[in-house]
Every structure is written in structure tokens, then in C-alpha cells.
Residue frames as a rotation matrix with the C-alpha (Angstrom) as fourth column:
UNK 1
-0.162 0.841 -0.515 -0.26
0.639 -0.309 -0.705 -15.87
-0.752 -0.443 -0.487 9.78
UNK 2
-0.611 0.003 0.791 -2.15
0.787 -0.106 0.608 -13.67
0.086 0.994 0.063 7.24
UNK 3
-0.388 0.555 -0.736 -3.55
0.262 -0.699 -0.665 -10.30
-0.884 -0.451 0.126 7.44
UNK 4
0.149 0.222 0.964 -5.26
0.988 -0.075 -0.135 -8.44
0.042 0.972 -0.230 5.32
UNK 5
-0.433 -0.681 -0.590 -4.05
0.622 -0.700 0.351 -5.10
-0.652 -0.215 0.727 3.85
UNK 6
0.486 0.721 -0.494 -5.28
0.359 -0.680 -0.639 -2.15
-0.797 0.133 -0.589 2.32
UNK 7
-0.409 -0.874 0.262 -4.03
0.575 -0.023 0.818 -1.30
-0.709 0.485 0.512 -0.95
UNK 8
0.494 0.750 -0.440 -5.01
0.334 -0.630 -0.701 1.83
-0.803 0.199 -0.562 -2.89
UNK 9
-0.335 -0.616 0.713 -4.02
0.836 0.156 0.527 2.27
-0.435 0.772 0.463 -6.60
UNK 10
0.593 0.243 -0.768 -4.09
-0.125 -0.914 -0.386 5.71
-0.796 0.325 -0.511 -8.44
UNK 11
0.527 -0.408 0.746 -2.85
0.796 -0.070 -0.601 6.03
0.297 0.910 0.288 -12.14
UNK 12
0.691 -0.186 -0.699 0.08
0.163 -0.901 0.401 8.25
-0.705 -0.391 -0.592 -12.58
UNK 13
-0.365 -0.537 -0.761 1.60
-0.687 -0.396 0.609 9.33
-0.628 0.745 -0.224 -15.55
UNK 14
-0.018 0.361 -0.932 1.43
-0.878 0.440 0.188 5.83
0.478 0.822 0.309 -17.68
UNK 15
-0.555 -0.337 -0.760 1.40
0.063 0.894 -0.443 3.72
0.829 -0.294 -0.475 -14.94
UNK 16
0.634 0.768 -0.096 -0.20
0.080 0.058 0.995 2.84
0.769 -0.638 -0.024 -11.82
UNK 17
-0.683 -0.581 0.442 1.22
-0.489 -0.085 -0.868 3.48
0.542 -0.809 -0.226 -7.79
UNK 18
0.494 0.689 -0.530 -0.02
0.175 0.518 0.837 1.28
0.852 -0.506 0.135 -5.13
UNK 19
-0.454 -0.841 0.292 0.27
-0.380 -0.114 -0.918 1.86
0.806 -0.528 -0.268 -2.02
UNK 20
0.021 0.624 -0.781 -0.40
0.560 0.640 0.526 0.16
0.828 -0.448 -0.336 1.46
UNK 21
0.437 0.189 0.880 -1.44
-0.298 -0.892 0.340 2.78
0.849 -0.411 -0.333 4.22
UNK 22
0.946 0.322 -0.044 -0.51
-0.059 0.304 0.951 0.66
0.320 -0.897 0.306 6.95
UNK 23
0.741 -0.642 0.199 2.83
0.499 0.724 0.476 0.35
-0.450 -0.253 0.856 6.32
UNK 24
0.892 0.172 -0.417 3.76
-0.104 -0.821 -0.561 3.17
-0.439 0.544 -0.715 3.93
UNK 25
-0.548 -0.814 0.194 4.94
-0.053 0.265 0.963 1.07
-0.835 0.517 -0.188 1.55
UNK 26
0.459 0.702 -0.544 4.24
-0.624 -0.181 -0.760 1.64
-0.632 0.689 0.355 -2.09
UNK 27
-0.405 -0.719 0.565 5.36
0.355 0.446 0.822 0.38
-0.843 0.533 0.075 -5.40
UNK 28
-0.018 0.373 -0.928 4.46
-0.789 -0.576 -0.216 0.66
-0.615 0.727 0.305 -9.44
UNK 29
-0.628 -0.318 0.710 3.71
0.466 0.578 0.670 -1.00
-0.623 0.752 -0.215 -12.48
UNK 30
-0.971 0.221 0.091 2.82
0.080 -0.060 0.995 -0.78
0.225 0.973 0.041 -16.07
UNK 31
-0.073 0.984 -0.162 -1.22
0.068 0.167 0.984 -1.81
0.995 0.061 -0.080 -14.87
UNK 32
0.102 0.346 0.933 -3.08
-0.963 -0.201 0.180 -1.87
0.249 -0.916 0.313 -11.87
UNK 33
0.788 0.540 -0.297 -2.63
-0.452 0.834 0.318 -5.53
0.419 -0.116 0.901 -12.05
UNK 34
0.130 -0.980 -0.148 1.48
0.571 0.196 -0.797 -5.36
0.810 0.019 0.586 -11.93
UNK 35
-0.540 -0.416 0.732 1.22
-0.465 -0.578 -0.671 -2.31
0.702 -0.702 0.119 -9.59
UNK 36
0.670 0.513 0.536 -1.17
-0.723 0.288 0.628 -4.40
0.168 -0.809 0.564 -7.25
UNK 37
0.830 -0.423 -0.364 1.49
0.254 0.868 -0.428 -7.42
0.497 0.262 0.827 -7.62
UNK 38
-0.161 -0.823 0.545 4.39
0.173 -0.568 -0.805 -5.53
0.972 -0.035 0.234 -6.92
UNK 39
-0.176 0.088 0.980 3.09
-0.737 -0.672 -0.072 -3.91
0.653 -0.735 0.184 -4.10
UNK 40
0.943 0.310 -0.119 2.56
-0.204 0.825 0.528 -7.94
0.262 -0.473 0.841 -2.54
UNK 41
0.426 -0.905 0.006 5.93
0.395 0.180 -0.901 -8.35
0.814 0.386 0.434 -3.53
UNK 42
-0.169 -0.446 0.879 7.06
-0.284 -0.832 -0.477 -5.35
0.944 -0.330 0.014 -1.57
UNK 43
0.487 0.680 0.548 4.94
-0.689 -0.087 0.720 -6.38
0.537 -0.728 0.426 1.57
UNK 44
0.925 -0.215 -0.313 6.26
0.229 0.973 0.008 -9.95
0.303 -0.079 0.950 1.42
UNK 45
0.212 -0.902 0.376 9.39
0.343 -0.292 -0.893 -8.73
0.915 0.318 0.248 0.82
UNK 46
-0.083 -0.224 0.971 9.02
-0.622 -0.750 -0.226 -6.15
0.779 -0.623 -0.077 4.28
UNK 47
0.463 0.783 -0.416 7.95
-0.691 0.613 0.383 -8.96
0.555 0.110 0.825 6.26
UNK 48
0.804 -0.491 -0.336 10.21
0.246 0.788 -0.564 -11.08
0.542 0.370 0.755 5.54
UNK 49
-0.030 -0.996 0.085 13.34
0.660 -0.084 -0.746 -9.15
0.750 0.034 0.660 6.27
UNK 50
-0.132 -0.277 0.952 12.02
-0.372 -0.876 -0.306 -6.57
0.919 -0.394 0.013 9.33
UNK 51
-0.937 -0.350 0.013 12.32
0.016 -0.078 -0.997 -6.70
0.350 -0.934 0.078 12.80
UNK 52
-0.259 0.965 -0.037 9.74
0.952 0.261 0.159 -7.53
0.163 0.006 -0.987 14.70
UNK 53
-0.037 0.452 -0.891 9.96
0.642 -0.673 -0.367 -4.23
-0.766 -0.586 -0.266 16.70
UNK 54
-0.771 -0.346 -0.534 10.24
-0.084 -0.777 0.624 -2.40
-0.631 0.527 0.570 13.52
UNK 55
-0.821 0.557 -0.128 6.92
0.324 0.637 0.699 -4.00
0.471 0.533 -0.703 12.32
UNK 56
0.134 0.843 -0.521 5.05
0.983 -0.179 -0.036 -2.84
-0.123 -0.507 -0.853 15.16
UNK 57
-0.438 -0.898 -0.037 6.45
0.745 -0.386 0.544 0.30
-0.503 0.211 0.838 14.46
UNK 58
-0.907 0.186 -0.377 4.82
-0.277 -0.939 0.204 0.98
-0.316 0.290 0.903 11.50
UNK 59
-0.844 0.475 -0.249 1.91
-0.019 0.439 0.898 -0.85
0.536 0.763 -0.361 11.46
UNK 60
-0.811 0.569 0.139 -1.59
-0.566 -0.822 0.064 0.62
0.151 -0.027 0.988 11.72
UNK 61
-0.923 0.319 0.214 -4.15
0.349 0.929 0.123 -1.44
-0.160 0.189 -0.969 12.93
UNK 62
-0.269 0.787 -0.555 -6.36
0.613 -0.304 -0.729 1.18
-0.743 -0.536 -0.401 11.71
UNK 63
-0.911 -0.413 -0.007 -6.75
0.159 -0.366 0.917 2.40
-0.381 0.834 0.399 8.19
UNK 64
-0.012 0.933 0.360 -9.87
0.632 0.286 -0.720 3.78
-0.775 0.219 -0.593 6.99
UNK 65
-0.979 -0.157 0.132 -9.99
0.179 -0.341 0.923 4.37
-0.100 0.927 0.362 3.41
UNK 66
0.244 0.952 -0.183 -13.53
0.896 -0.293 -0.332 6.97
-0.370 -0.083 -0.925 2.60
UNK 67
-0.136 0.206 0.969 -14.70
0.710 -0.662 0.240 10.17
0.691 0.721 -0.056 0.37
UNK 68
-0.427 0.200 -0.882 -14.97
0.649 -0.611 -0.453 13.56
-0.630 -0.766 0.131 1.49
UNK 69
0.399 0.122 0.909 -16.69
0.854 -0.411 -0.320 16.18
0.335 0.903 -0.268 -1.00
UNK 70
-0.410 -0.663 -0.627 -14.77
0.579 -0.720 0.383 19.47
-0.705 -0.206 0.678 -0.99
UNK 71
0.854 0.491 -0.170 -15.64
0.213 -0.630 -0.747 22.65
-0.474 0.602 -0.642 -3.59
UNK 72
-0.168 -0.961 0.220 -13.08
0.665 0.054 0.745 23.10
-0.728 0.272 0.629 -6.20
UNK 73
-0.569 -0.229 0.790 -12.56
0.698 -0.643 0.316 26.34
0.436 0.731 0.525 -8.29
């Protein structure tokens, strides 16, 4: 079965962090293309090897990814 996941990349330092809210699992890479890879990797990877009850666990079937504006300085 196949879900789809939420995956939100920010640059940090010289590289990129991806992470997937639902699961709060991240990874990195060199690009946004390696850190978006990786971070499949990682998923697959969690999948693969947790429990089921440890799946339901941490997984959100609710993630909403949206702007707020805020004043700064």
C-alpha cells in the first residue's frame, strides 16, 4: 500500500534537511534532490523495520503544512 507523505525541505548550512511531519523523521543531503531522496530512504527504511503498533504510534493522519505572517524587529 502507498501513502502519500509530506516532506518539507529547508537549506541549512550547505546542505538541505528534509523532514516528514508525520513521522518525525528527517534526513540530509548535499541538494534538495539527495535530501528529498534520503528522506524516502529513511521512510522506506522505517516501514520496513517498525512495528505495526509503533507505526500507529507516530503517525499523523493530519499534517497541515501553511504561512502565518508575524512582525519581526
Amino acid at each position: 500500500m502507498n501513502r502519500q507523505l509530506t516532506a518539507i525541505i529547508e537549506r541549512e548550512g550547505n546542505g538541505y534537511v528534509a523532514l516528514c511531519p508525520e513521522v518525525d523523521i528527517a534526513s540530509q543531503g548535499d541538494t534538495i534532490d539527495e535530501a528529498r531522496a534520503n528522506l524516502k530512504e529513511a521512510l522506506d527504511l522505517f516501514f520496513e523495520c517498525a512495528s505495526a503498533e509503533e507505526i500507529k504510534a507516530r503517525l499523523h493522519d493530519e499534517v497541515y503544512v501553511t504561512q502565518v505572517e508575524v512582525a519581526v524587529g
